[in-house]
C-alpha positions in Angstrom: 3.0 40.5 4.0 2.6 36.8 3.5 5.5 34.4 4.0 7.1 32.8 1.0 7.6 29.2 1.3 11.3 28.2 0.5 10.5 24.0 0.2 8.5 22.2 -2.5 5.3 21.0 -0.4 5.2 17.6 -2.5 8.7 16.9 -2.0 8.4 18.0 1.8 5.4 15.5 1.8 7.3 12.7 -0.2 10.2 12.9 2.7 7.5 12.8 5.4 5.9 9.8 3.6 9.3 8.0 3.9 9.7 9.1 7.0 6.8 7.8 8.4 6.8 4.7 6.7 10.3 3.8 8.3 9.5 4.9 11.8 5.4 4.9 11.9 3.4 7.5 13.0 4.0 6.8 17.2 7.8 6.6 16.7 8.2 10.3 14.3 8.6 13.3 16.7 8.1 16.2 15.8 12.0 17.1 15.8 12.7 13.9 13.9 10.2 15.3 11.0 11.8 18.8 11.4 15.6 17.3 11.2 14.3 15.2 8.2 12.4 17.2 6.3 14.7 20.4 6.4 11.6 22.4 7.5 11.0 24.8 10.8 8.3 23.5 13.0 6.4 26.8 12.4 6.7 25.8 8.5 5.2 22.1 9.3 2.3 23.6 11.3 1.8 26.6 9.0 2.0 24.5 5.9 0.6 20.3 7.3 -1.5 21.4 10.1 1.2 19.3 12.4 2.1 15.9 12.6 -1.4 14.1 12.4 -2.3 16.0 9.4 1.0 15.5 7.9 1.1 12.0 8.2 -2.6 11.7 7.1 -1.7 13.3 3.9 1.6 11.1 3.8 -0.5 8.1 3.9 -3.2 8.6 1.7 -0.6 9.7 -1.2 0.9 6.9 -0.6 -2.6 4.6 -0.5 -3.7 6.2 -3.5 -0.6 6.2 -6.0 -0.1 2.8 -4.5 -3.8 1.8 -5.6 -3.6 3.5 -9.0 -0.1 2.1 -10.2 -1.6 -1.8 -9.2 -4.9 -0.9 -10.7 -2.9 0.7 -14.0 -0.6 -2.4 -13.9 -3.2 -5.1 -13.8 -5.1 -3.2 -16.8 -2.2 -3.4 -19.1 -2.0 -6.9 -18.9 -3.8 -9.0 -20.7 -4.2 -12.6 -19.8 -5.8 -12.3 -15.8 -4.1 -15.2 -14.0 -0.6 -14.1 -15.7 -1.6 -10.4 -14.5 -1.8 -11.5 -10.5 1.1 -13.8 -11.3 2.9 -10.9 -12.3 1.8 -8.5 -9.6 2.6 -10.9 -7.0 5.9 -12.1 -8.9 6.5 -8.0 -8.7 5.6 -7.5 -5.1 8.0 -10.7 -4.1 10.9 -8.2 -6.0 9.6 -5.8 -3.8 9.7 -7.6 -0.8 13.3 -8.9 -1.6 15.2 -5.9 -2.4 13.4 -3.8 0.6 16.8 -3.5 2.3 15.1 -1.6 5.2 12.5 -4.2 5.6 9.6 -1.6 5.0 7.2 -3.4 4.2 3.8 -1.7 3.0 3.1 1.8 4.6 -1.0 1.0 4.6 -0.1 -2.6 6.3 2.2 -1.3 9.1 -0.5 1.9 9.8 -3.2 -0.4 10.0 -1.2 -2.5 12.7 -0.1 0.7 14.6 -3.2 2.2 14.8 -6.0 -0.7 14.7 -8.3 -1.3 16.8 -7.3 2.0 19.1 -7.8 4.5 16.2 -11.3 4.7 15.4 -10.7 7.7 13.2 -7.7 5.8 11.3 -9.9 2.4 10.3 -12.2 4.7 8.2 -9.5 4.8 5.9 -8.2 1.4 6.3 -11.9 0.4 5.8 -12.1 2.4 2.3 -8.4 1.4 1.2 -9.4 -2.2 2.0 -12.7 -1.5 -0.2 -11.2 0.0 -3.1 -8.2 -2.4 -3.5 -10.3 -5.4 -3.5 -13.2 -4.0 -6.0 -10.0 -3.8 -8.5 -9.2 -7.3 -7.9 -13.2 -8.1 -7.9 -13.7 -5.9 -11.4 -10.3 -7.6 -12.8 -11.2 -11.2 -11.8 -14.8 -10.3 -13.3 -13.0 -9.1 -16.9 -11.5 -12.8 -16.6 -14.5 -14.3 -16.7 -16.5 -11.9 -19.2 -13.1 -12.8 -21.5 -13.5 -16.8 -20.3 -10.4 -16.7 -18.9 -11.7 -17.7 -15.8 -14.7 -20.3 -15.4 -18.0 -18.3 -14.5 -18.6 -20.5 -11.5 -15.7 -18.5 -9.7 -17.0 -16.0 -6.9 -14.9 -12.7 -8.2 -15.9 -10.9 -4.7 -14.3 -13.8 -2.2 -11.8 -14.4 -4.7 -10.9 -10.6 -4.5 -10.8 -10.3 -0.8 -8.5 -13.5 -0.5 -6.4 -12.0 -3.0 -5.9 -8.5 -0.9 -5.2 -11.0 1.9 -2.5 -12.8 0.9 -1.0 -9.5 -0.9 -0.6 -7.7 2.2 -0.1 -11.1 4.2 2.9 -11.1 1.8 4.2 -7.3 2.9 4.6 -8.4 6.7 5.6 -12.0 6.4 8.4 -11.4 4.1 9.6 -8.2 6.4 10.7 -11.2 9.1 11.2 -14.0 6.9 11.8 -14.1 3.0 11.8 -17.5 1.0 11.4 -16.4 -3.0 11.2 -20.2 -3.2 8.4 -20.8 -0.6 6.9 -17.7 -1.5 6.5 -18.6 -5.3 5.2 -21.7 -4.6 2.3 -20.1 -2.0 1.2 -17.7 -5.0 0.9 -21.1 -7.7 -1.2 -22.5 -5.1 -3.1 -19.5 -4.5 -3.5 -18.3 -8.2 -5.3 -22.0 -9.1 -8.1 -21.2 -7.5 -8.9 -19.5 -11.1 -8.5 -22.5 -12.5 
């Protein structure tokens, strides 16, 4: 007769998530993921496939709703340079109440794992894709609503964008200026001009 599982699975995995995203991947054991997620190893193994496939699923839940909620968020707003004022204003917020100096989950894997993880920059590649075509398809609404001049390159624009966004998520982990940074995203942001 087949075991019953006594945890939530997405809660287990939102723990994990955290978990990794404190520590990284290298610096979770196995007994750390245990004590943290209240879970028997057999459990992890039976339920994650172990810590690799745990924390792939960690991070690509957390890629994904990360992607979706900044994709959702730019959407909703209407005027394009006030939208990335906005999102960057928001990530700044971010940055300054992070009390455990986080930073972005995606942006400390890829700097774990890059360039000795071949299997890892598949996904760092395809994150790094996707993020920018919503800044690209965004920038490109400006422009269709002439909200941004038509000369303006929405694909280099885009990947300087994603730049500076997760520039800003490791910078701000060491040294946080609201100020400074503020100033960075005006200059940055009149490129649409």
């Amino acid at each position: 007769m087949p075991r019953v599982k006594l945890f939530d699975e997405e809660e287990v995995l939102e723990k994990a998530m955290d978990l990794f995203w404190k520590k990284g991947y290298h610096a979770t054991s196995i007994q750390d993921l245990v004590n943290h997620l209240g879970i028997n190893r057999a459990s992890l193994y039976d339920t994650y496939g172990g810590k690799k496939y745990l924390f792939q699923r960690a991070f690509a839940r957390y890629r994904d709703s990360n992607r979706d909620a900044i994709k959702n968020y730019l959407e909703s707003q209407k005027d394009i340079k006030t939208g990335f004022r906005n999102l960057f204003d928001m990530a700044l917020k971010q940055s300054s109440s992070d009390e455990d100096k986080k930073g972005c989950f995606v942006v400390n894997s890829t700097i774990e794992f890059i360039p000795n993880e071949k299997e890892f920059s598949v996904f760092i590649q395809e994150h790094k894709k996707r993020f920018e075509g919503i800044f690209r398809d965004y920038i490109a609404l400006g422009i269709e609503r002439k909200q941004i001049s038509k000369d303006k390159n929405p694909e280099v624009i885009a990947s300087l964008f994603f730049t500076f966004y997760n520039g800003l998520k490791v910078v701000t982990k060491v040294d946080f200026d609201e100020a400074i940074f503020s100033d960075s995203v005006d200059s940055l942001l009149s490129i649409l001009d």
